[in-house]
TIVO-2410 file (N, C-alpha, C; in nm, 3 decimals):
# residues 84
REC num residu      c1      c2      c3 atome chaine
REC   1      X  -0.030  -0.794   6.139     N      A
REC   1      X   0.111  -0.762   6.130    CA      A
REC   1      X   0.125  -0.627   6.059     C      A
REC   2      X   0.191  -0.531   6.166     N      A
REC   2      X   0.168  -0.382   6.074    CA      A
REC   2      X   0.302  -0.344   6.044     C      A
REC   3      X   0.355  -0.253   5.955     N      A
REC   3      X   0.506  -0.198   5.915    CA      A
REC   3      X   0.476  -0.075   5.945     C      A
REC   4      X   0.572  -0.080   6.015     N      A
REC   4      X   0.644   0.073   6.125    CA      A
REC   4      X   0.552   0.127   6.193     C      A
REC   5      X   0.386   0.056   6.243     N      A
REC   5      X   0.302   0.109   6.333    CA      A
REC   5      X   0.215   0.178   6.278     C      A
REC   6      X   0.192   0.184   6.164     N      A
REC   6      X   0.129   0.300   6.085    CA      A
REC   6      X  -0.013   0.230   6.040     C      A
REC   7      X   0.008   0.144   6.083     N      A
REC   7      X  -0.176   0.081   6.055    CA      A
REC   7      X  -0.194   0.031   5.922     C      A
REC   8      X  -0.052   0.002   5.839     N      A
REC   8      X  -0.054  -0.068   5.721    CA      A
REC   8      X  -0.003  -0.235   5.752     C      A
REC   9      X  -0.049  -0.313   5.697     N      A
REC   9      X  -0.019  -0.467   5.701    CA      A
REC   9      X   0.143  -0.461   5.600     C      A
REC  10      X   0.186  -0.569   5.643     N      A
REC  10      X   0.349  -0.542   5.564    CA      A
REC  10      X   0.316  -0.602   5.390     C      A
REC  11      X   0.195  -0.615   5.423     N      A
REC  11      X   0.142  -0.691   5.224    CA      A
REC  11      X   0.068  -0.543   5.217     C      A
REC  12      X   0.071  -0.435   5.246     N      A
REC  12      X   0.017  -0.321   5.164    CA      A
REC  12      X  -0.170  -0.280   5.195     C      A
REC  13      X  -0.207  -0.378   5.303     N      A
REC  13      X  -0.359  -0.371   5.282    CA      A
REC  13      X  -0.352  -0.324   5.423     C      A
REC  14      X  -0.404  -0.186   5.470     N      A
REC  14      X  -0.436  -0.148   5.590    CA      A
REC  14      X  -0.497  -0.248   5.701     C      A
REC  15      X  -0.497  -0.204   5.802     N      A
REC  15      X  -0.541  -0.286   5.934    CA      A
REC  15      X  -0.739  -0.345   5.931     C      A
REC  16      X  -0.760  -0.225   5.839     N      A
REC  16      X  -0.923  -0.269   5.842    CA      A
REC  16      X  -0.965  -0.358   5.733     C      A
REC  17      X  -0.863  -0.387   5.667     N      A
REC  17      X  -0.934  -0.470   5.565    CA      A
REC  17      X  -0.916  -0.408   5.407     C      A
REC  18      X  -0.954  -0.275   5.377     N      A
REC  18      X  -1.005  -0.225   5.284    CA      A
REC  18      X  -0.817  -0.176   5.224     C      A
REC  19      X  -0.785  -0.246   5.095     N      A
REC  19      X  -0.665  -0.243   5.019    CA      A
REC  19      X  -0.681  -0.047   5.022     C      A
REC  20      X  -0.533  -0.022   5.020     N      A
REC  20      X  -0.476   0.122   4.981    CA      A
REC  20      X  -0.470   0.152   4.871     C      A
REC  21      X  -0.551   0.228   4.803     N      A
REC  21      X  -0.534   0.194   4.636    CA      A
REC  21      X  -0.494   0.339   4.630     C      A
REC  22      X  -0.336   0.396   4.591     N      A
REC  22      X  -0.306   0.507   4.582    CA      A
REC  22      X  -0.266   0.557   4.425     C      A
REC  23      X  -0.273   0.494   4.373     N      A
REC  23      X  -0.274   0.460   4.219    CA      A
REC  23      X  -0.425   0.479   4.181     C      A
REC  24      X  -0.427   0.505   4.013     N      A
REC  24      X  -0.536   0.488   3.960    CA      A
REC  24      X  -0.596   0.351   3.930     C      A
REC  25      X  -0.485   0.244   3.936     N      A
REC  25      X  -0.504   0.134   3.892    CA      A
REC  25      X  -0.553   0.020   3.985     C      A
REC  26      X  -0.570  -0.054   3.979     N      A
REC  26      X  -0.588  -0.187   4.061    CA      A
REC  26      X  -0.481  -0.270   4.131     C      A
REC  27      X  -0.469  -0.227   4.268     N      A
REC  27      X  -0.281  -0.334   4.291    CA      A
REC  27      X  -0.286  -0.438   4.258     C      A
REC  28      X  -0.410  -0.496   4.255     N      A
REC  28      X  -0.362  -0.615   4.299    CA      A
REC  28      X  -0.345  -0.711   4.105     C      A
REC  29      X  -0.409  -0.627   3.989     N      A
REC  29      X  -0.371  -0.640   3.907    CA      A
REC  29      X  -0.325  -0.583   3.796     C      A
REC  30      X  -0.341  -0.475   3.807     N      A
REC  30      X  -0.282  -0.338   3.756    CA      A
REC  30      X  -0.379  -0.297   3.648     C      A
REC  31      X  -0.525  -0.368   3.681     N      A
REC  31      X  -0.630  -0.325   3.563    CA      A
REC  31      X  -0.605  -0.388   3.423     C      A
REC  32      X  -0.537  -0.480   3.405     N      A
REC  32      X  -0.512  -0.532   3.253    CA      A
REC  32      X  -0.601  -0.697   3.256     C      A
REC  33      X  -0.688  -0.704   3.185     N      A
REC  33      X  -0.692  -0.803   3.079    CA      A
REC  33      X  -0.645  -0.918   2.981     C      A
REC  34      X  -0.622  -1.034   3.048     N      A
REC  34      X  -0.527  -1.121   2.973    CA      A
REC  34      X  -0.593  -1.224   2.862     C      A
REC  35      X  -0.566  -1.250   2.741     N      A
REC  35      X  -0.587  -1.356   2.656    CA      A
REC  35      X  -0.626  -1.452   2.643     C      A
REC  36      X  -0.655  -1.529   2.666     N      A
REC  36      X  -0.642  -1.674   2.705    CA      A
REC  36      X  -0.776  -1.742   2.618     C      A
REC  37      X  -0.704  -1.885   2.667     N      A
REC  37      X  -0.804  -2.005   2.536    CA      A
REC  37      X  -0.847  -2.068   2.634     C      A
REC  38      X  -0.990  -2.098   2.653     N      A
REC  38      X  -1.070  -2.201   2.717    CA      A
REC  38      X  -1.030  -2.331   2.693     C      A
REC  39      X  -0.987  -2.418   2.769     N      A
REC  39      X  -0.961  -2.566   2.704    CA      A
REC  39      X  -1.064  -2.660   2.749     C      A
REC  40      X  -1.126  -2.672   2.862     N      A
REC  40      X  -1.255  -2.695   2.866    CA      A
REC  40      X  -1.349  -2.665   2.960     C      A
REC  41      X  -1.470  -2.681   2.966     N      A
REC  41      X  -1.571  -2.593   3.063    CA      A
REC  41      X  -1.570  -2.704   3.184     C      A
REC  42      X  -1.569  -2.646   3.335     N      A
REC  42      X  -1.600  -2.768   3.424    CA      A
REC  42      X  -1.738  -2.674   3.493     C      A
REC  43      X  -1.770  -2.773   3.619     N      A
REC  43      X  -1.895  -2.754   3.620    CA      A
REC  43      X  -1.912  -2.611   3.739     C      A
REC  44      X  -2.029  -2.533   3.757     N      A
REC  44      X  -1.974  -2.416   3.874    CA      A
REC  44      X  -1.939  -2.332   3.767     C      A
REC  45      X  -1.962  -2.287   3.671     N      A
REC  45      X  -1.985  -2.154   3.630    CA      A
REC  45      X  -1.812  -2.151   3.590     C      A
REC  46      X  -1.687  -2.257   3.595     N      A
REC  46      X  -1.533  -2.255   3.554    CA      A
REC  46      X  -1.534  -2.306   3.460     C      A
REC  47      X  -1.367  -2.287   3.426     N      A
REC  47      X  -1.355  -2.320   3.281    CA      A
REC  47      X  -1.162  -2.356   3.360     C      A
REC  48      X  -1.070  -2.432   3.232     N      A
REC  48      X  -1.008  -2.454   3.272    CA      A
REC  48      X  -0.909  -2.358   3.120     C      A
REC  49      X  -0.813  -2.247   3.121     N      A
REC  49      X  -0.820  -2.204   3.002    CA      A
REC  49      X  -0.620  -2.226   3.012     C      A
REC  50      X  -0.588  -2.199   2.883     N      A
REC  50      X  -0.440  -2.188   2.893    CA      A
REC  50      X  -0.379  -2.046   2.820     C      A
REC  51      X  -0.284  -1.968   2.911     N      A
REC  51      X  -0.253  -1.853   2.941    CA      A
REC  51      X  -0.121  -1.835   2.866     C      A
REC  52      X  -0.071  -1.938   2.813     N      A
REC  52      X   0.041  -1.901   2.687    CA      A
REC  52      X   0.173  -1.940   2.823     C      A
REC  53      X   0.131  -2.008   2.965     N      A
REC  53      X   0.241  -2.004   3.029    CA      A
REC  53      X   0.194  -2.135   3.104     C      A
REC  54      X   0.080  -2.174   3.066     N      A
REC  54      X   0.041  -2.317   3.157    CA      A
REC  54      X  -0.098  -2.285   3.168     C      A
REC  55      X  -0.158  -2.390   3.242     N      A
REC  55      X  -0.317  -2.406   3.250    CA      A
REC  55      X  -0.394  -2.332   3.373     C      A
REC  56      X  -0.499  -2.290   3.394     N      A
REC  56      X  -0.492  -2.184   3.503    CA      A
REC  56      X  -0.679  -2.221   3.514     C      A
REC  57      X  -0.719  -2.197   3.619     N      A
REC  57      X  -0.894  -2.220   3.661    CA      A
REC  57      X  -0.940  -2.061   3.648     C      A
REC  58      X  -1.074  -2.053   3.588     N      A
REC  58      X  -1.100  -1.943   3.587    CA      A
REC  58      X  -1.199  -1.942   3.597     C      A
REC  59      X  -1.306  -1.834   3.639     N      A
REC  59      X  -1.472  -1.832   3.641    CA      A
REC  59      X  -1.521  -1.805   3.476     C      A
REC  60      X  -1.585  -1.836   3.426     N      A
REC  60      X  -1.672  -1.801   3.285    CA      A
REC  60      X  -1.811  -1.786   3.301     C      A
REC  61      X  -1.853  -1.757   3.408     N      A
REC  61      X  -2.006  -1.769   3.467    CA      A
REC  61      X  -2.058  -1.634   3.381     C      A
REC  62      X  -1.970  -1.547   3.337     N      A
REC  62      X  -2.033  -1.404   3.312    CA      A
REC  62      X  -2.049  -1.368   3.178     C      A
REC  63      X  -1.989  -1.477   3.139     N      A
REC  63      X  -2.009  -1.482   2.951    CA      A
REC  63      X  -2.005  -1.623   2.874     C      A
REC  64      X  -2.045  -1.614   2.733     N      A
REC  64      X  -2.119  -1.748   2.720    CA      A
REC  64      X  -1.974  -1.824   2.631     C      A
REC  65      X  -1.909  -1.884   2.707     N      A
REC  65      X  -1.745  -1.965   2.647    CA      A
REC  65      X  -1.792  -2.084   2.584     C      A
REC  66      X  -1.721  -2.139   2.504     N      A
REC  66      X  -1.700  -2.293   2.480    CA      A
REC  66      X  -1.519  -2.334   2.476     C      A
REC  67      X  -1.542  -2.444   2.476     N      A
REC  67      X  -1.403  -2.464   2.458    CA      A
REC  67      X  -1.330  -2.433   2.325     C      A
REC  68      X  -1.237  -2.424   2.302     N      A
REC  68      X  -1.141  -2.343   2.205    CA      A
REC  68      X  -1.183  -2.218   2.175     C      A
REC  69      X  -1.261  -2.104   2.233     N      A
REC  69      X  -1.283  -1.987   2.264    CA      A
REC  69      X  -1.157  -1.902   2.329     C      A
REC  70      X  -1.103  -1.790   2.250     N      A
REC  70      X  -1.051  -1.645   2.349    CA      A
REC  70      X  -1.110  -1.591   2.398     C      A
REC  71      X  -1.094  -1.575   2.533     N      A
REC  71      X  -1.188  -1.498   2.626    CA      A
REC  71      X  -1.086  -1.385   2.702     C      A
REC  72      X  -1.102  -1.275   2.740     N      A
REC  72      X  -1.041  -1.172   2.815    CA      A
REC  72      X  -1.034  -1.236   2.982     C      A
REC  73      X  -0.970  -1.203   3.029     N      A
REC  73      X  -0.990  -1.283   3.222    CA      A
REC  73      X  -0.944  -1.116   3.253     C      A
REC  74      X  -0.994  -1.101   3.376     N      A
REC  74      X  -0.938  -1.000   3.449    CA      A
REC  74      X  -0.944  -1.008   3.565     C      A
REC  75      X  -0.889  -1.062   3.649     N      A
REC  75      X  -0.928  -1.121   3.831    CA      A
REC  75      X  -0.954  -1.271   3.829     C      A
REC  76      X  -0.929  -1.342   3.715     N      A
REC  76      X  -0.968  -1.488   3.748    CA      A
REC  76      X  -1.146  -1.503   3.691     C      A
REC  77      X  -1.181  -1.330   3.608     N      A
REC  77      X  -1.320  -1.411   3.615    CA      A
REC  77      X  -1.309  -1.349   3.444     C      A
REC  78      X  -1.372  -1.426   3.345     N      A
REC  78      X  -1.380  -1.419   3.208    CA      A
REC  78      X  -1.479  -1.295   3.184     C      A
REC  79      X  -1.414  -1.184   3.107     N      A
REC  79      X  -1.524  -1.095   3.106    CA      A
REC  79      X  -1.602  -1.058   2.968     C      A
REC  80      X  -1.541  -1.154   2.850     N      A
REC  80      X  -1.536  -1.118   2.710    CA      A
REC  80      X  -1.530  -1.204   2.676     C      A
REC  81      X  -1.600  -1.274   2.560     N      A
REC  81      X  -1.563  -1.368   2.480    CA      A
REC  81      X  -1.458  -1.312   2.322     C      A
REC  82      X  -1.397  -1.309   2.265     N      A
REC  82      X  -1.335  -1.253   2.164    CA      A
REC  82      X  -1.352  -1.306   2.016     C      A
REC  83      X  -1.402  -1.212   1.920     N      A
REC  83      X  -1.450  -1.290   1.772    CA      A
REC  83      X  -1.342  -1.414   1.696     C      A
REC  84      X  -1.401  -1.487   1.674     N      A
REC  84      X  -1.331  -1.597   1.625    CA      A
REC  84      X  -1.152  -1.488   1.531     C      A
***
């Protein structure tokens, strides 16, 4: 589905696949880093953490979490654990 023929999809991601990133930033999250508390680890490298707005699934495969840990998320995947 393209807008006005121009070989863009009407969600912003060209016809081939590869997102338009005309910004310095990341569209699809604007490059920021969110907060969040591990509430507990499930199995598969997730964790189940809460975001100050409700409970949310996240990957933790890339750093070493426990539960009641702050960890940074950026895309759904934990990239930081944060000092007590």
């Amino acid at each position: 589905m393209t807008a006005s023929g121009c070989g863009v999809s009407d969600f912003g991601v060209p016809e081939h696949g590869i997102p338009d990133c005309s910004d310095e930033v990341c569209i699809t999250c604007s490059d920021t880093a969110s907060e969040v508390t591990v509430i507990c680890l499930l199995p598969g490298g997730l964790a189940v953490v809460d975001t100050g707005q409700g409970a949310e699934e996240v990957s933790v495969a890339l750093v070493s979490a426990a539960a009641g840990d702050r960890v940074l998320v950026h895309a759904k995947e934990a990239i930081a654990v944060l000092p007590q």
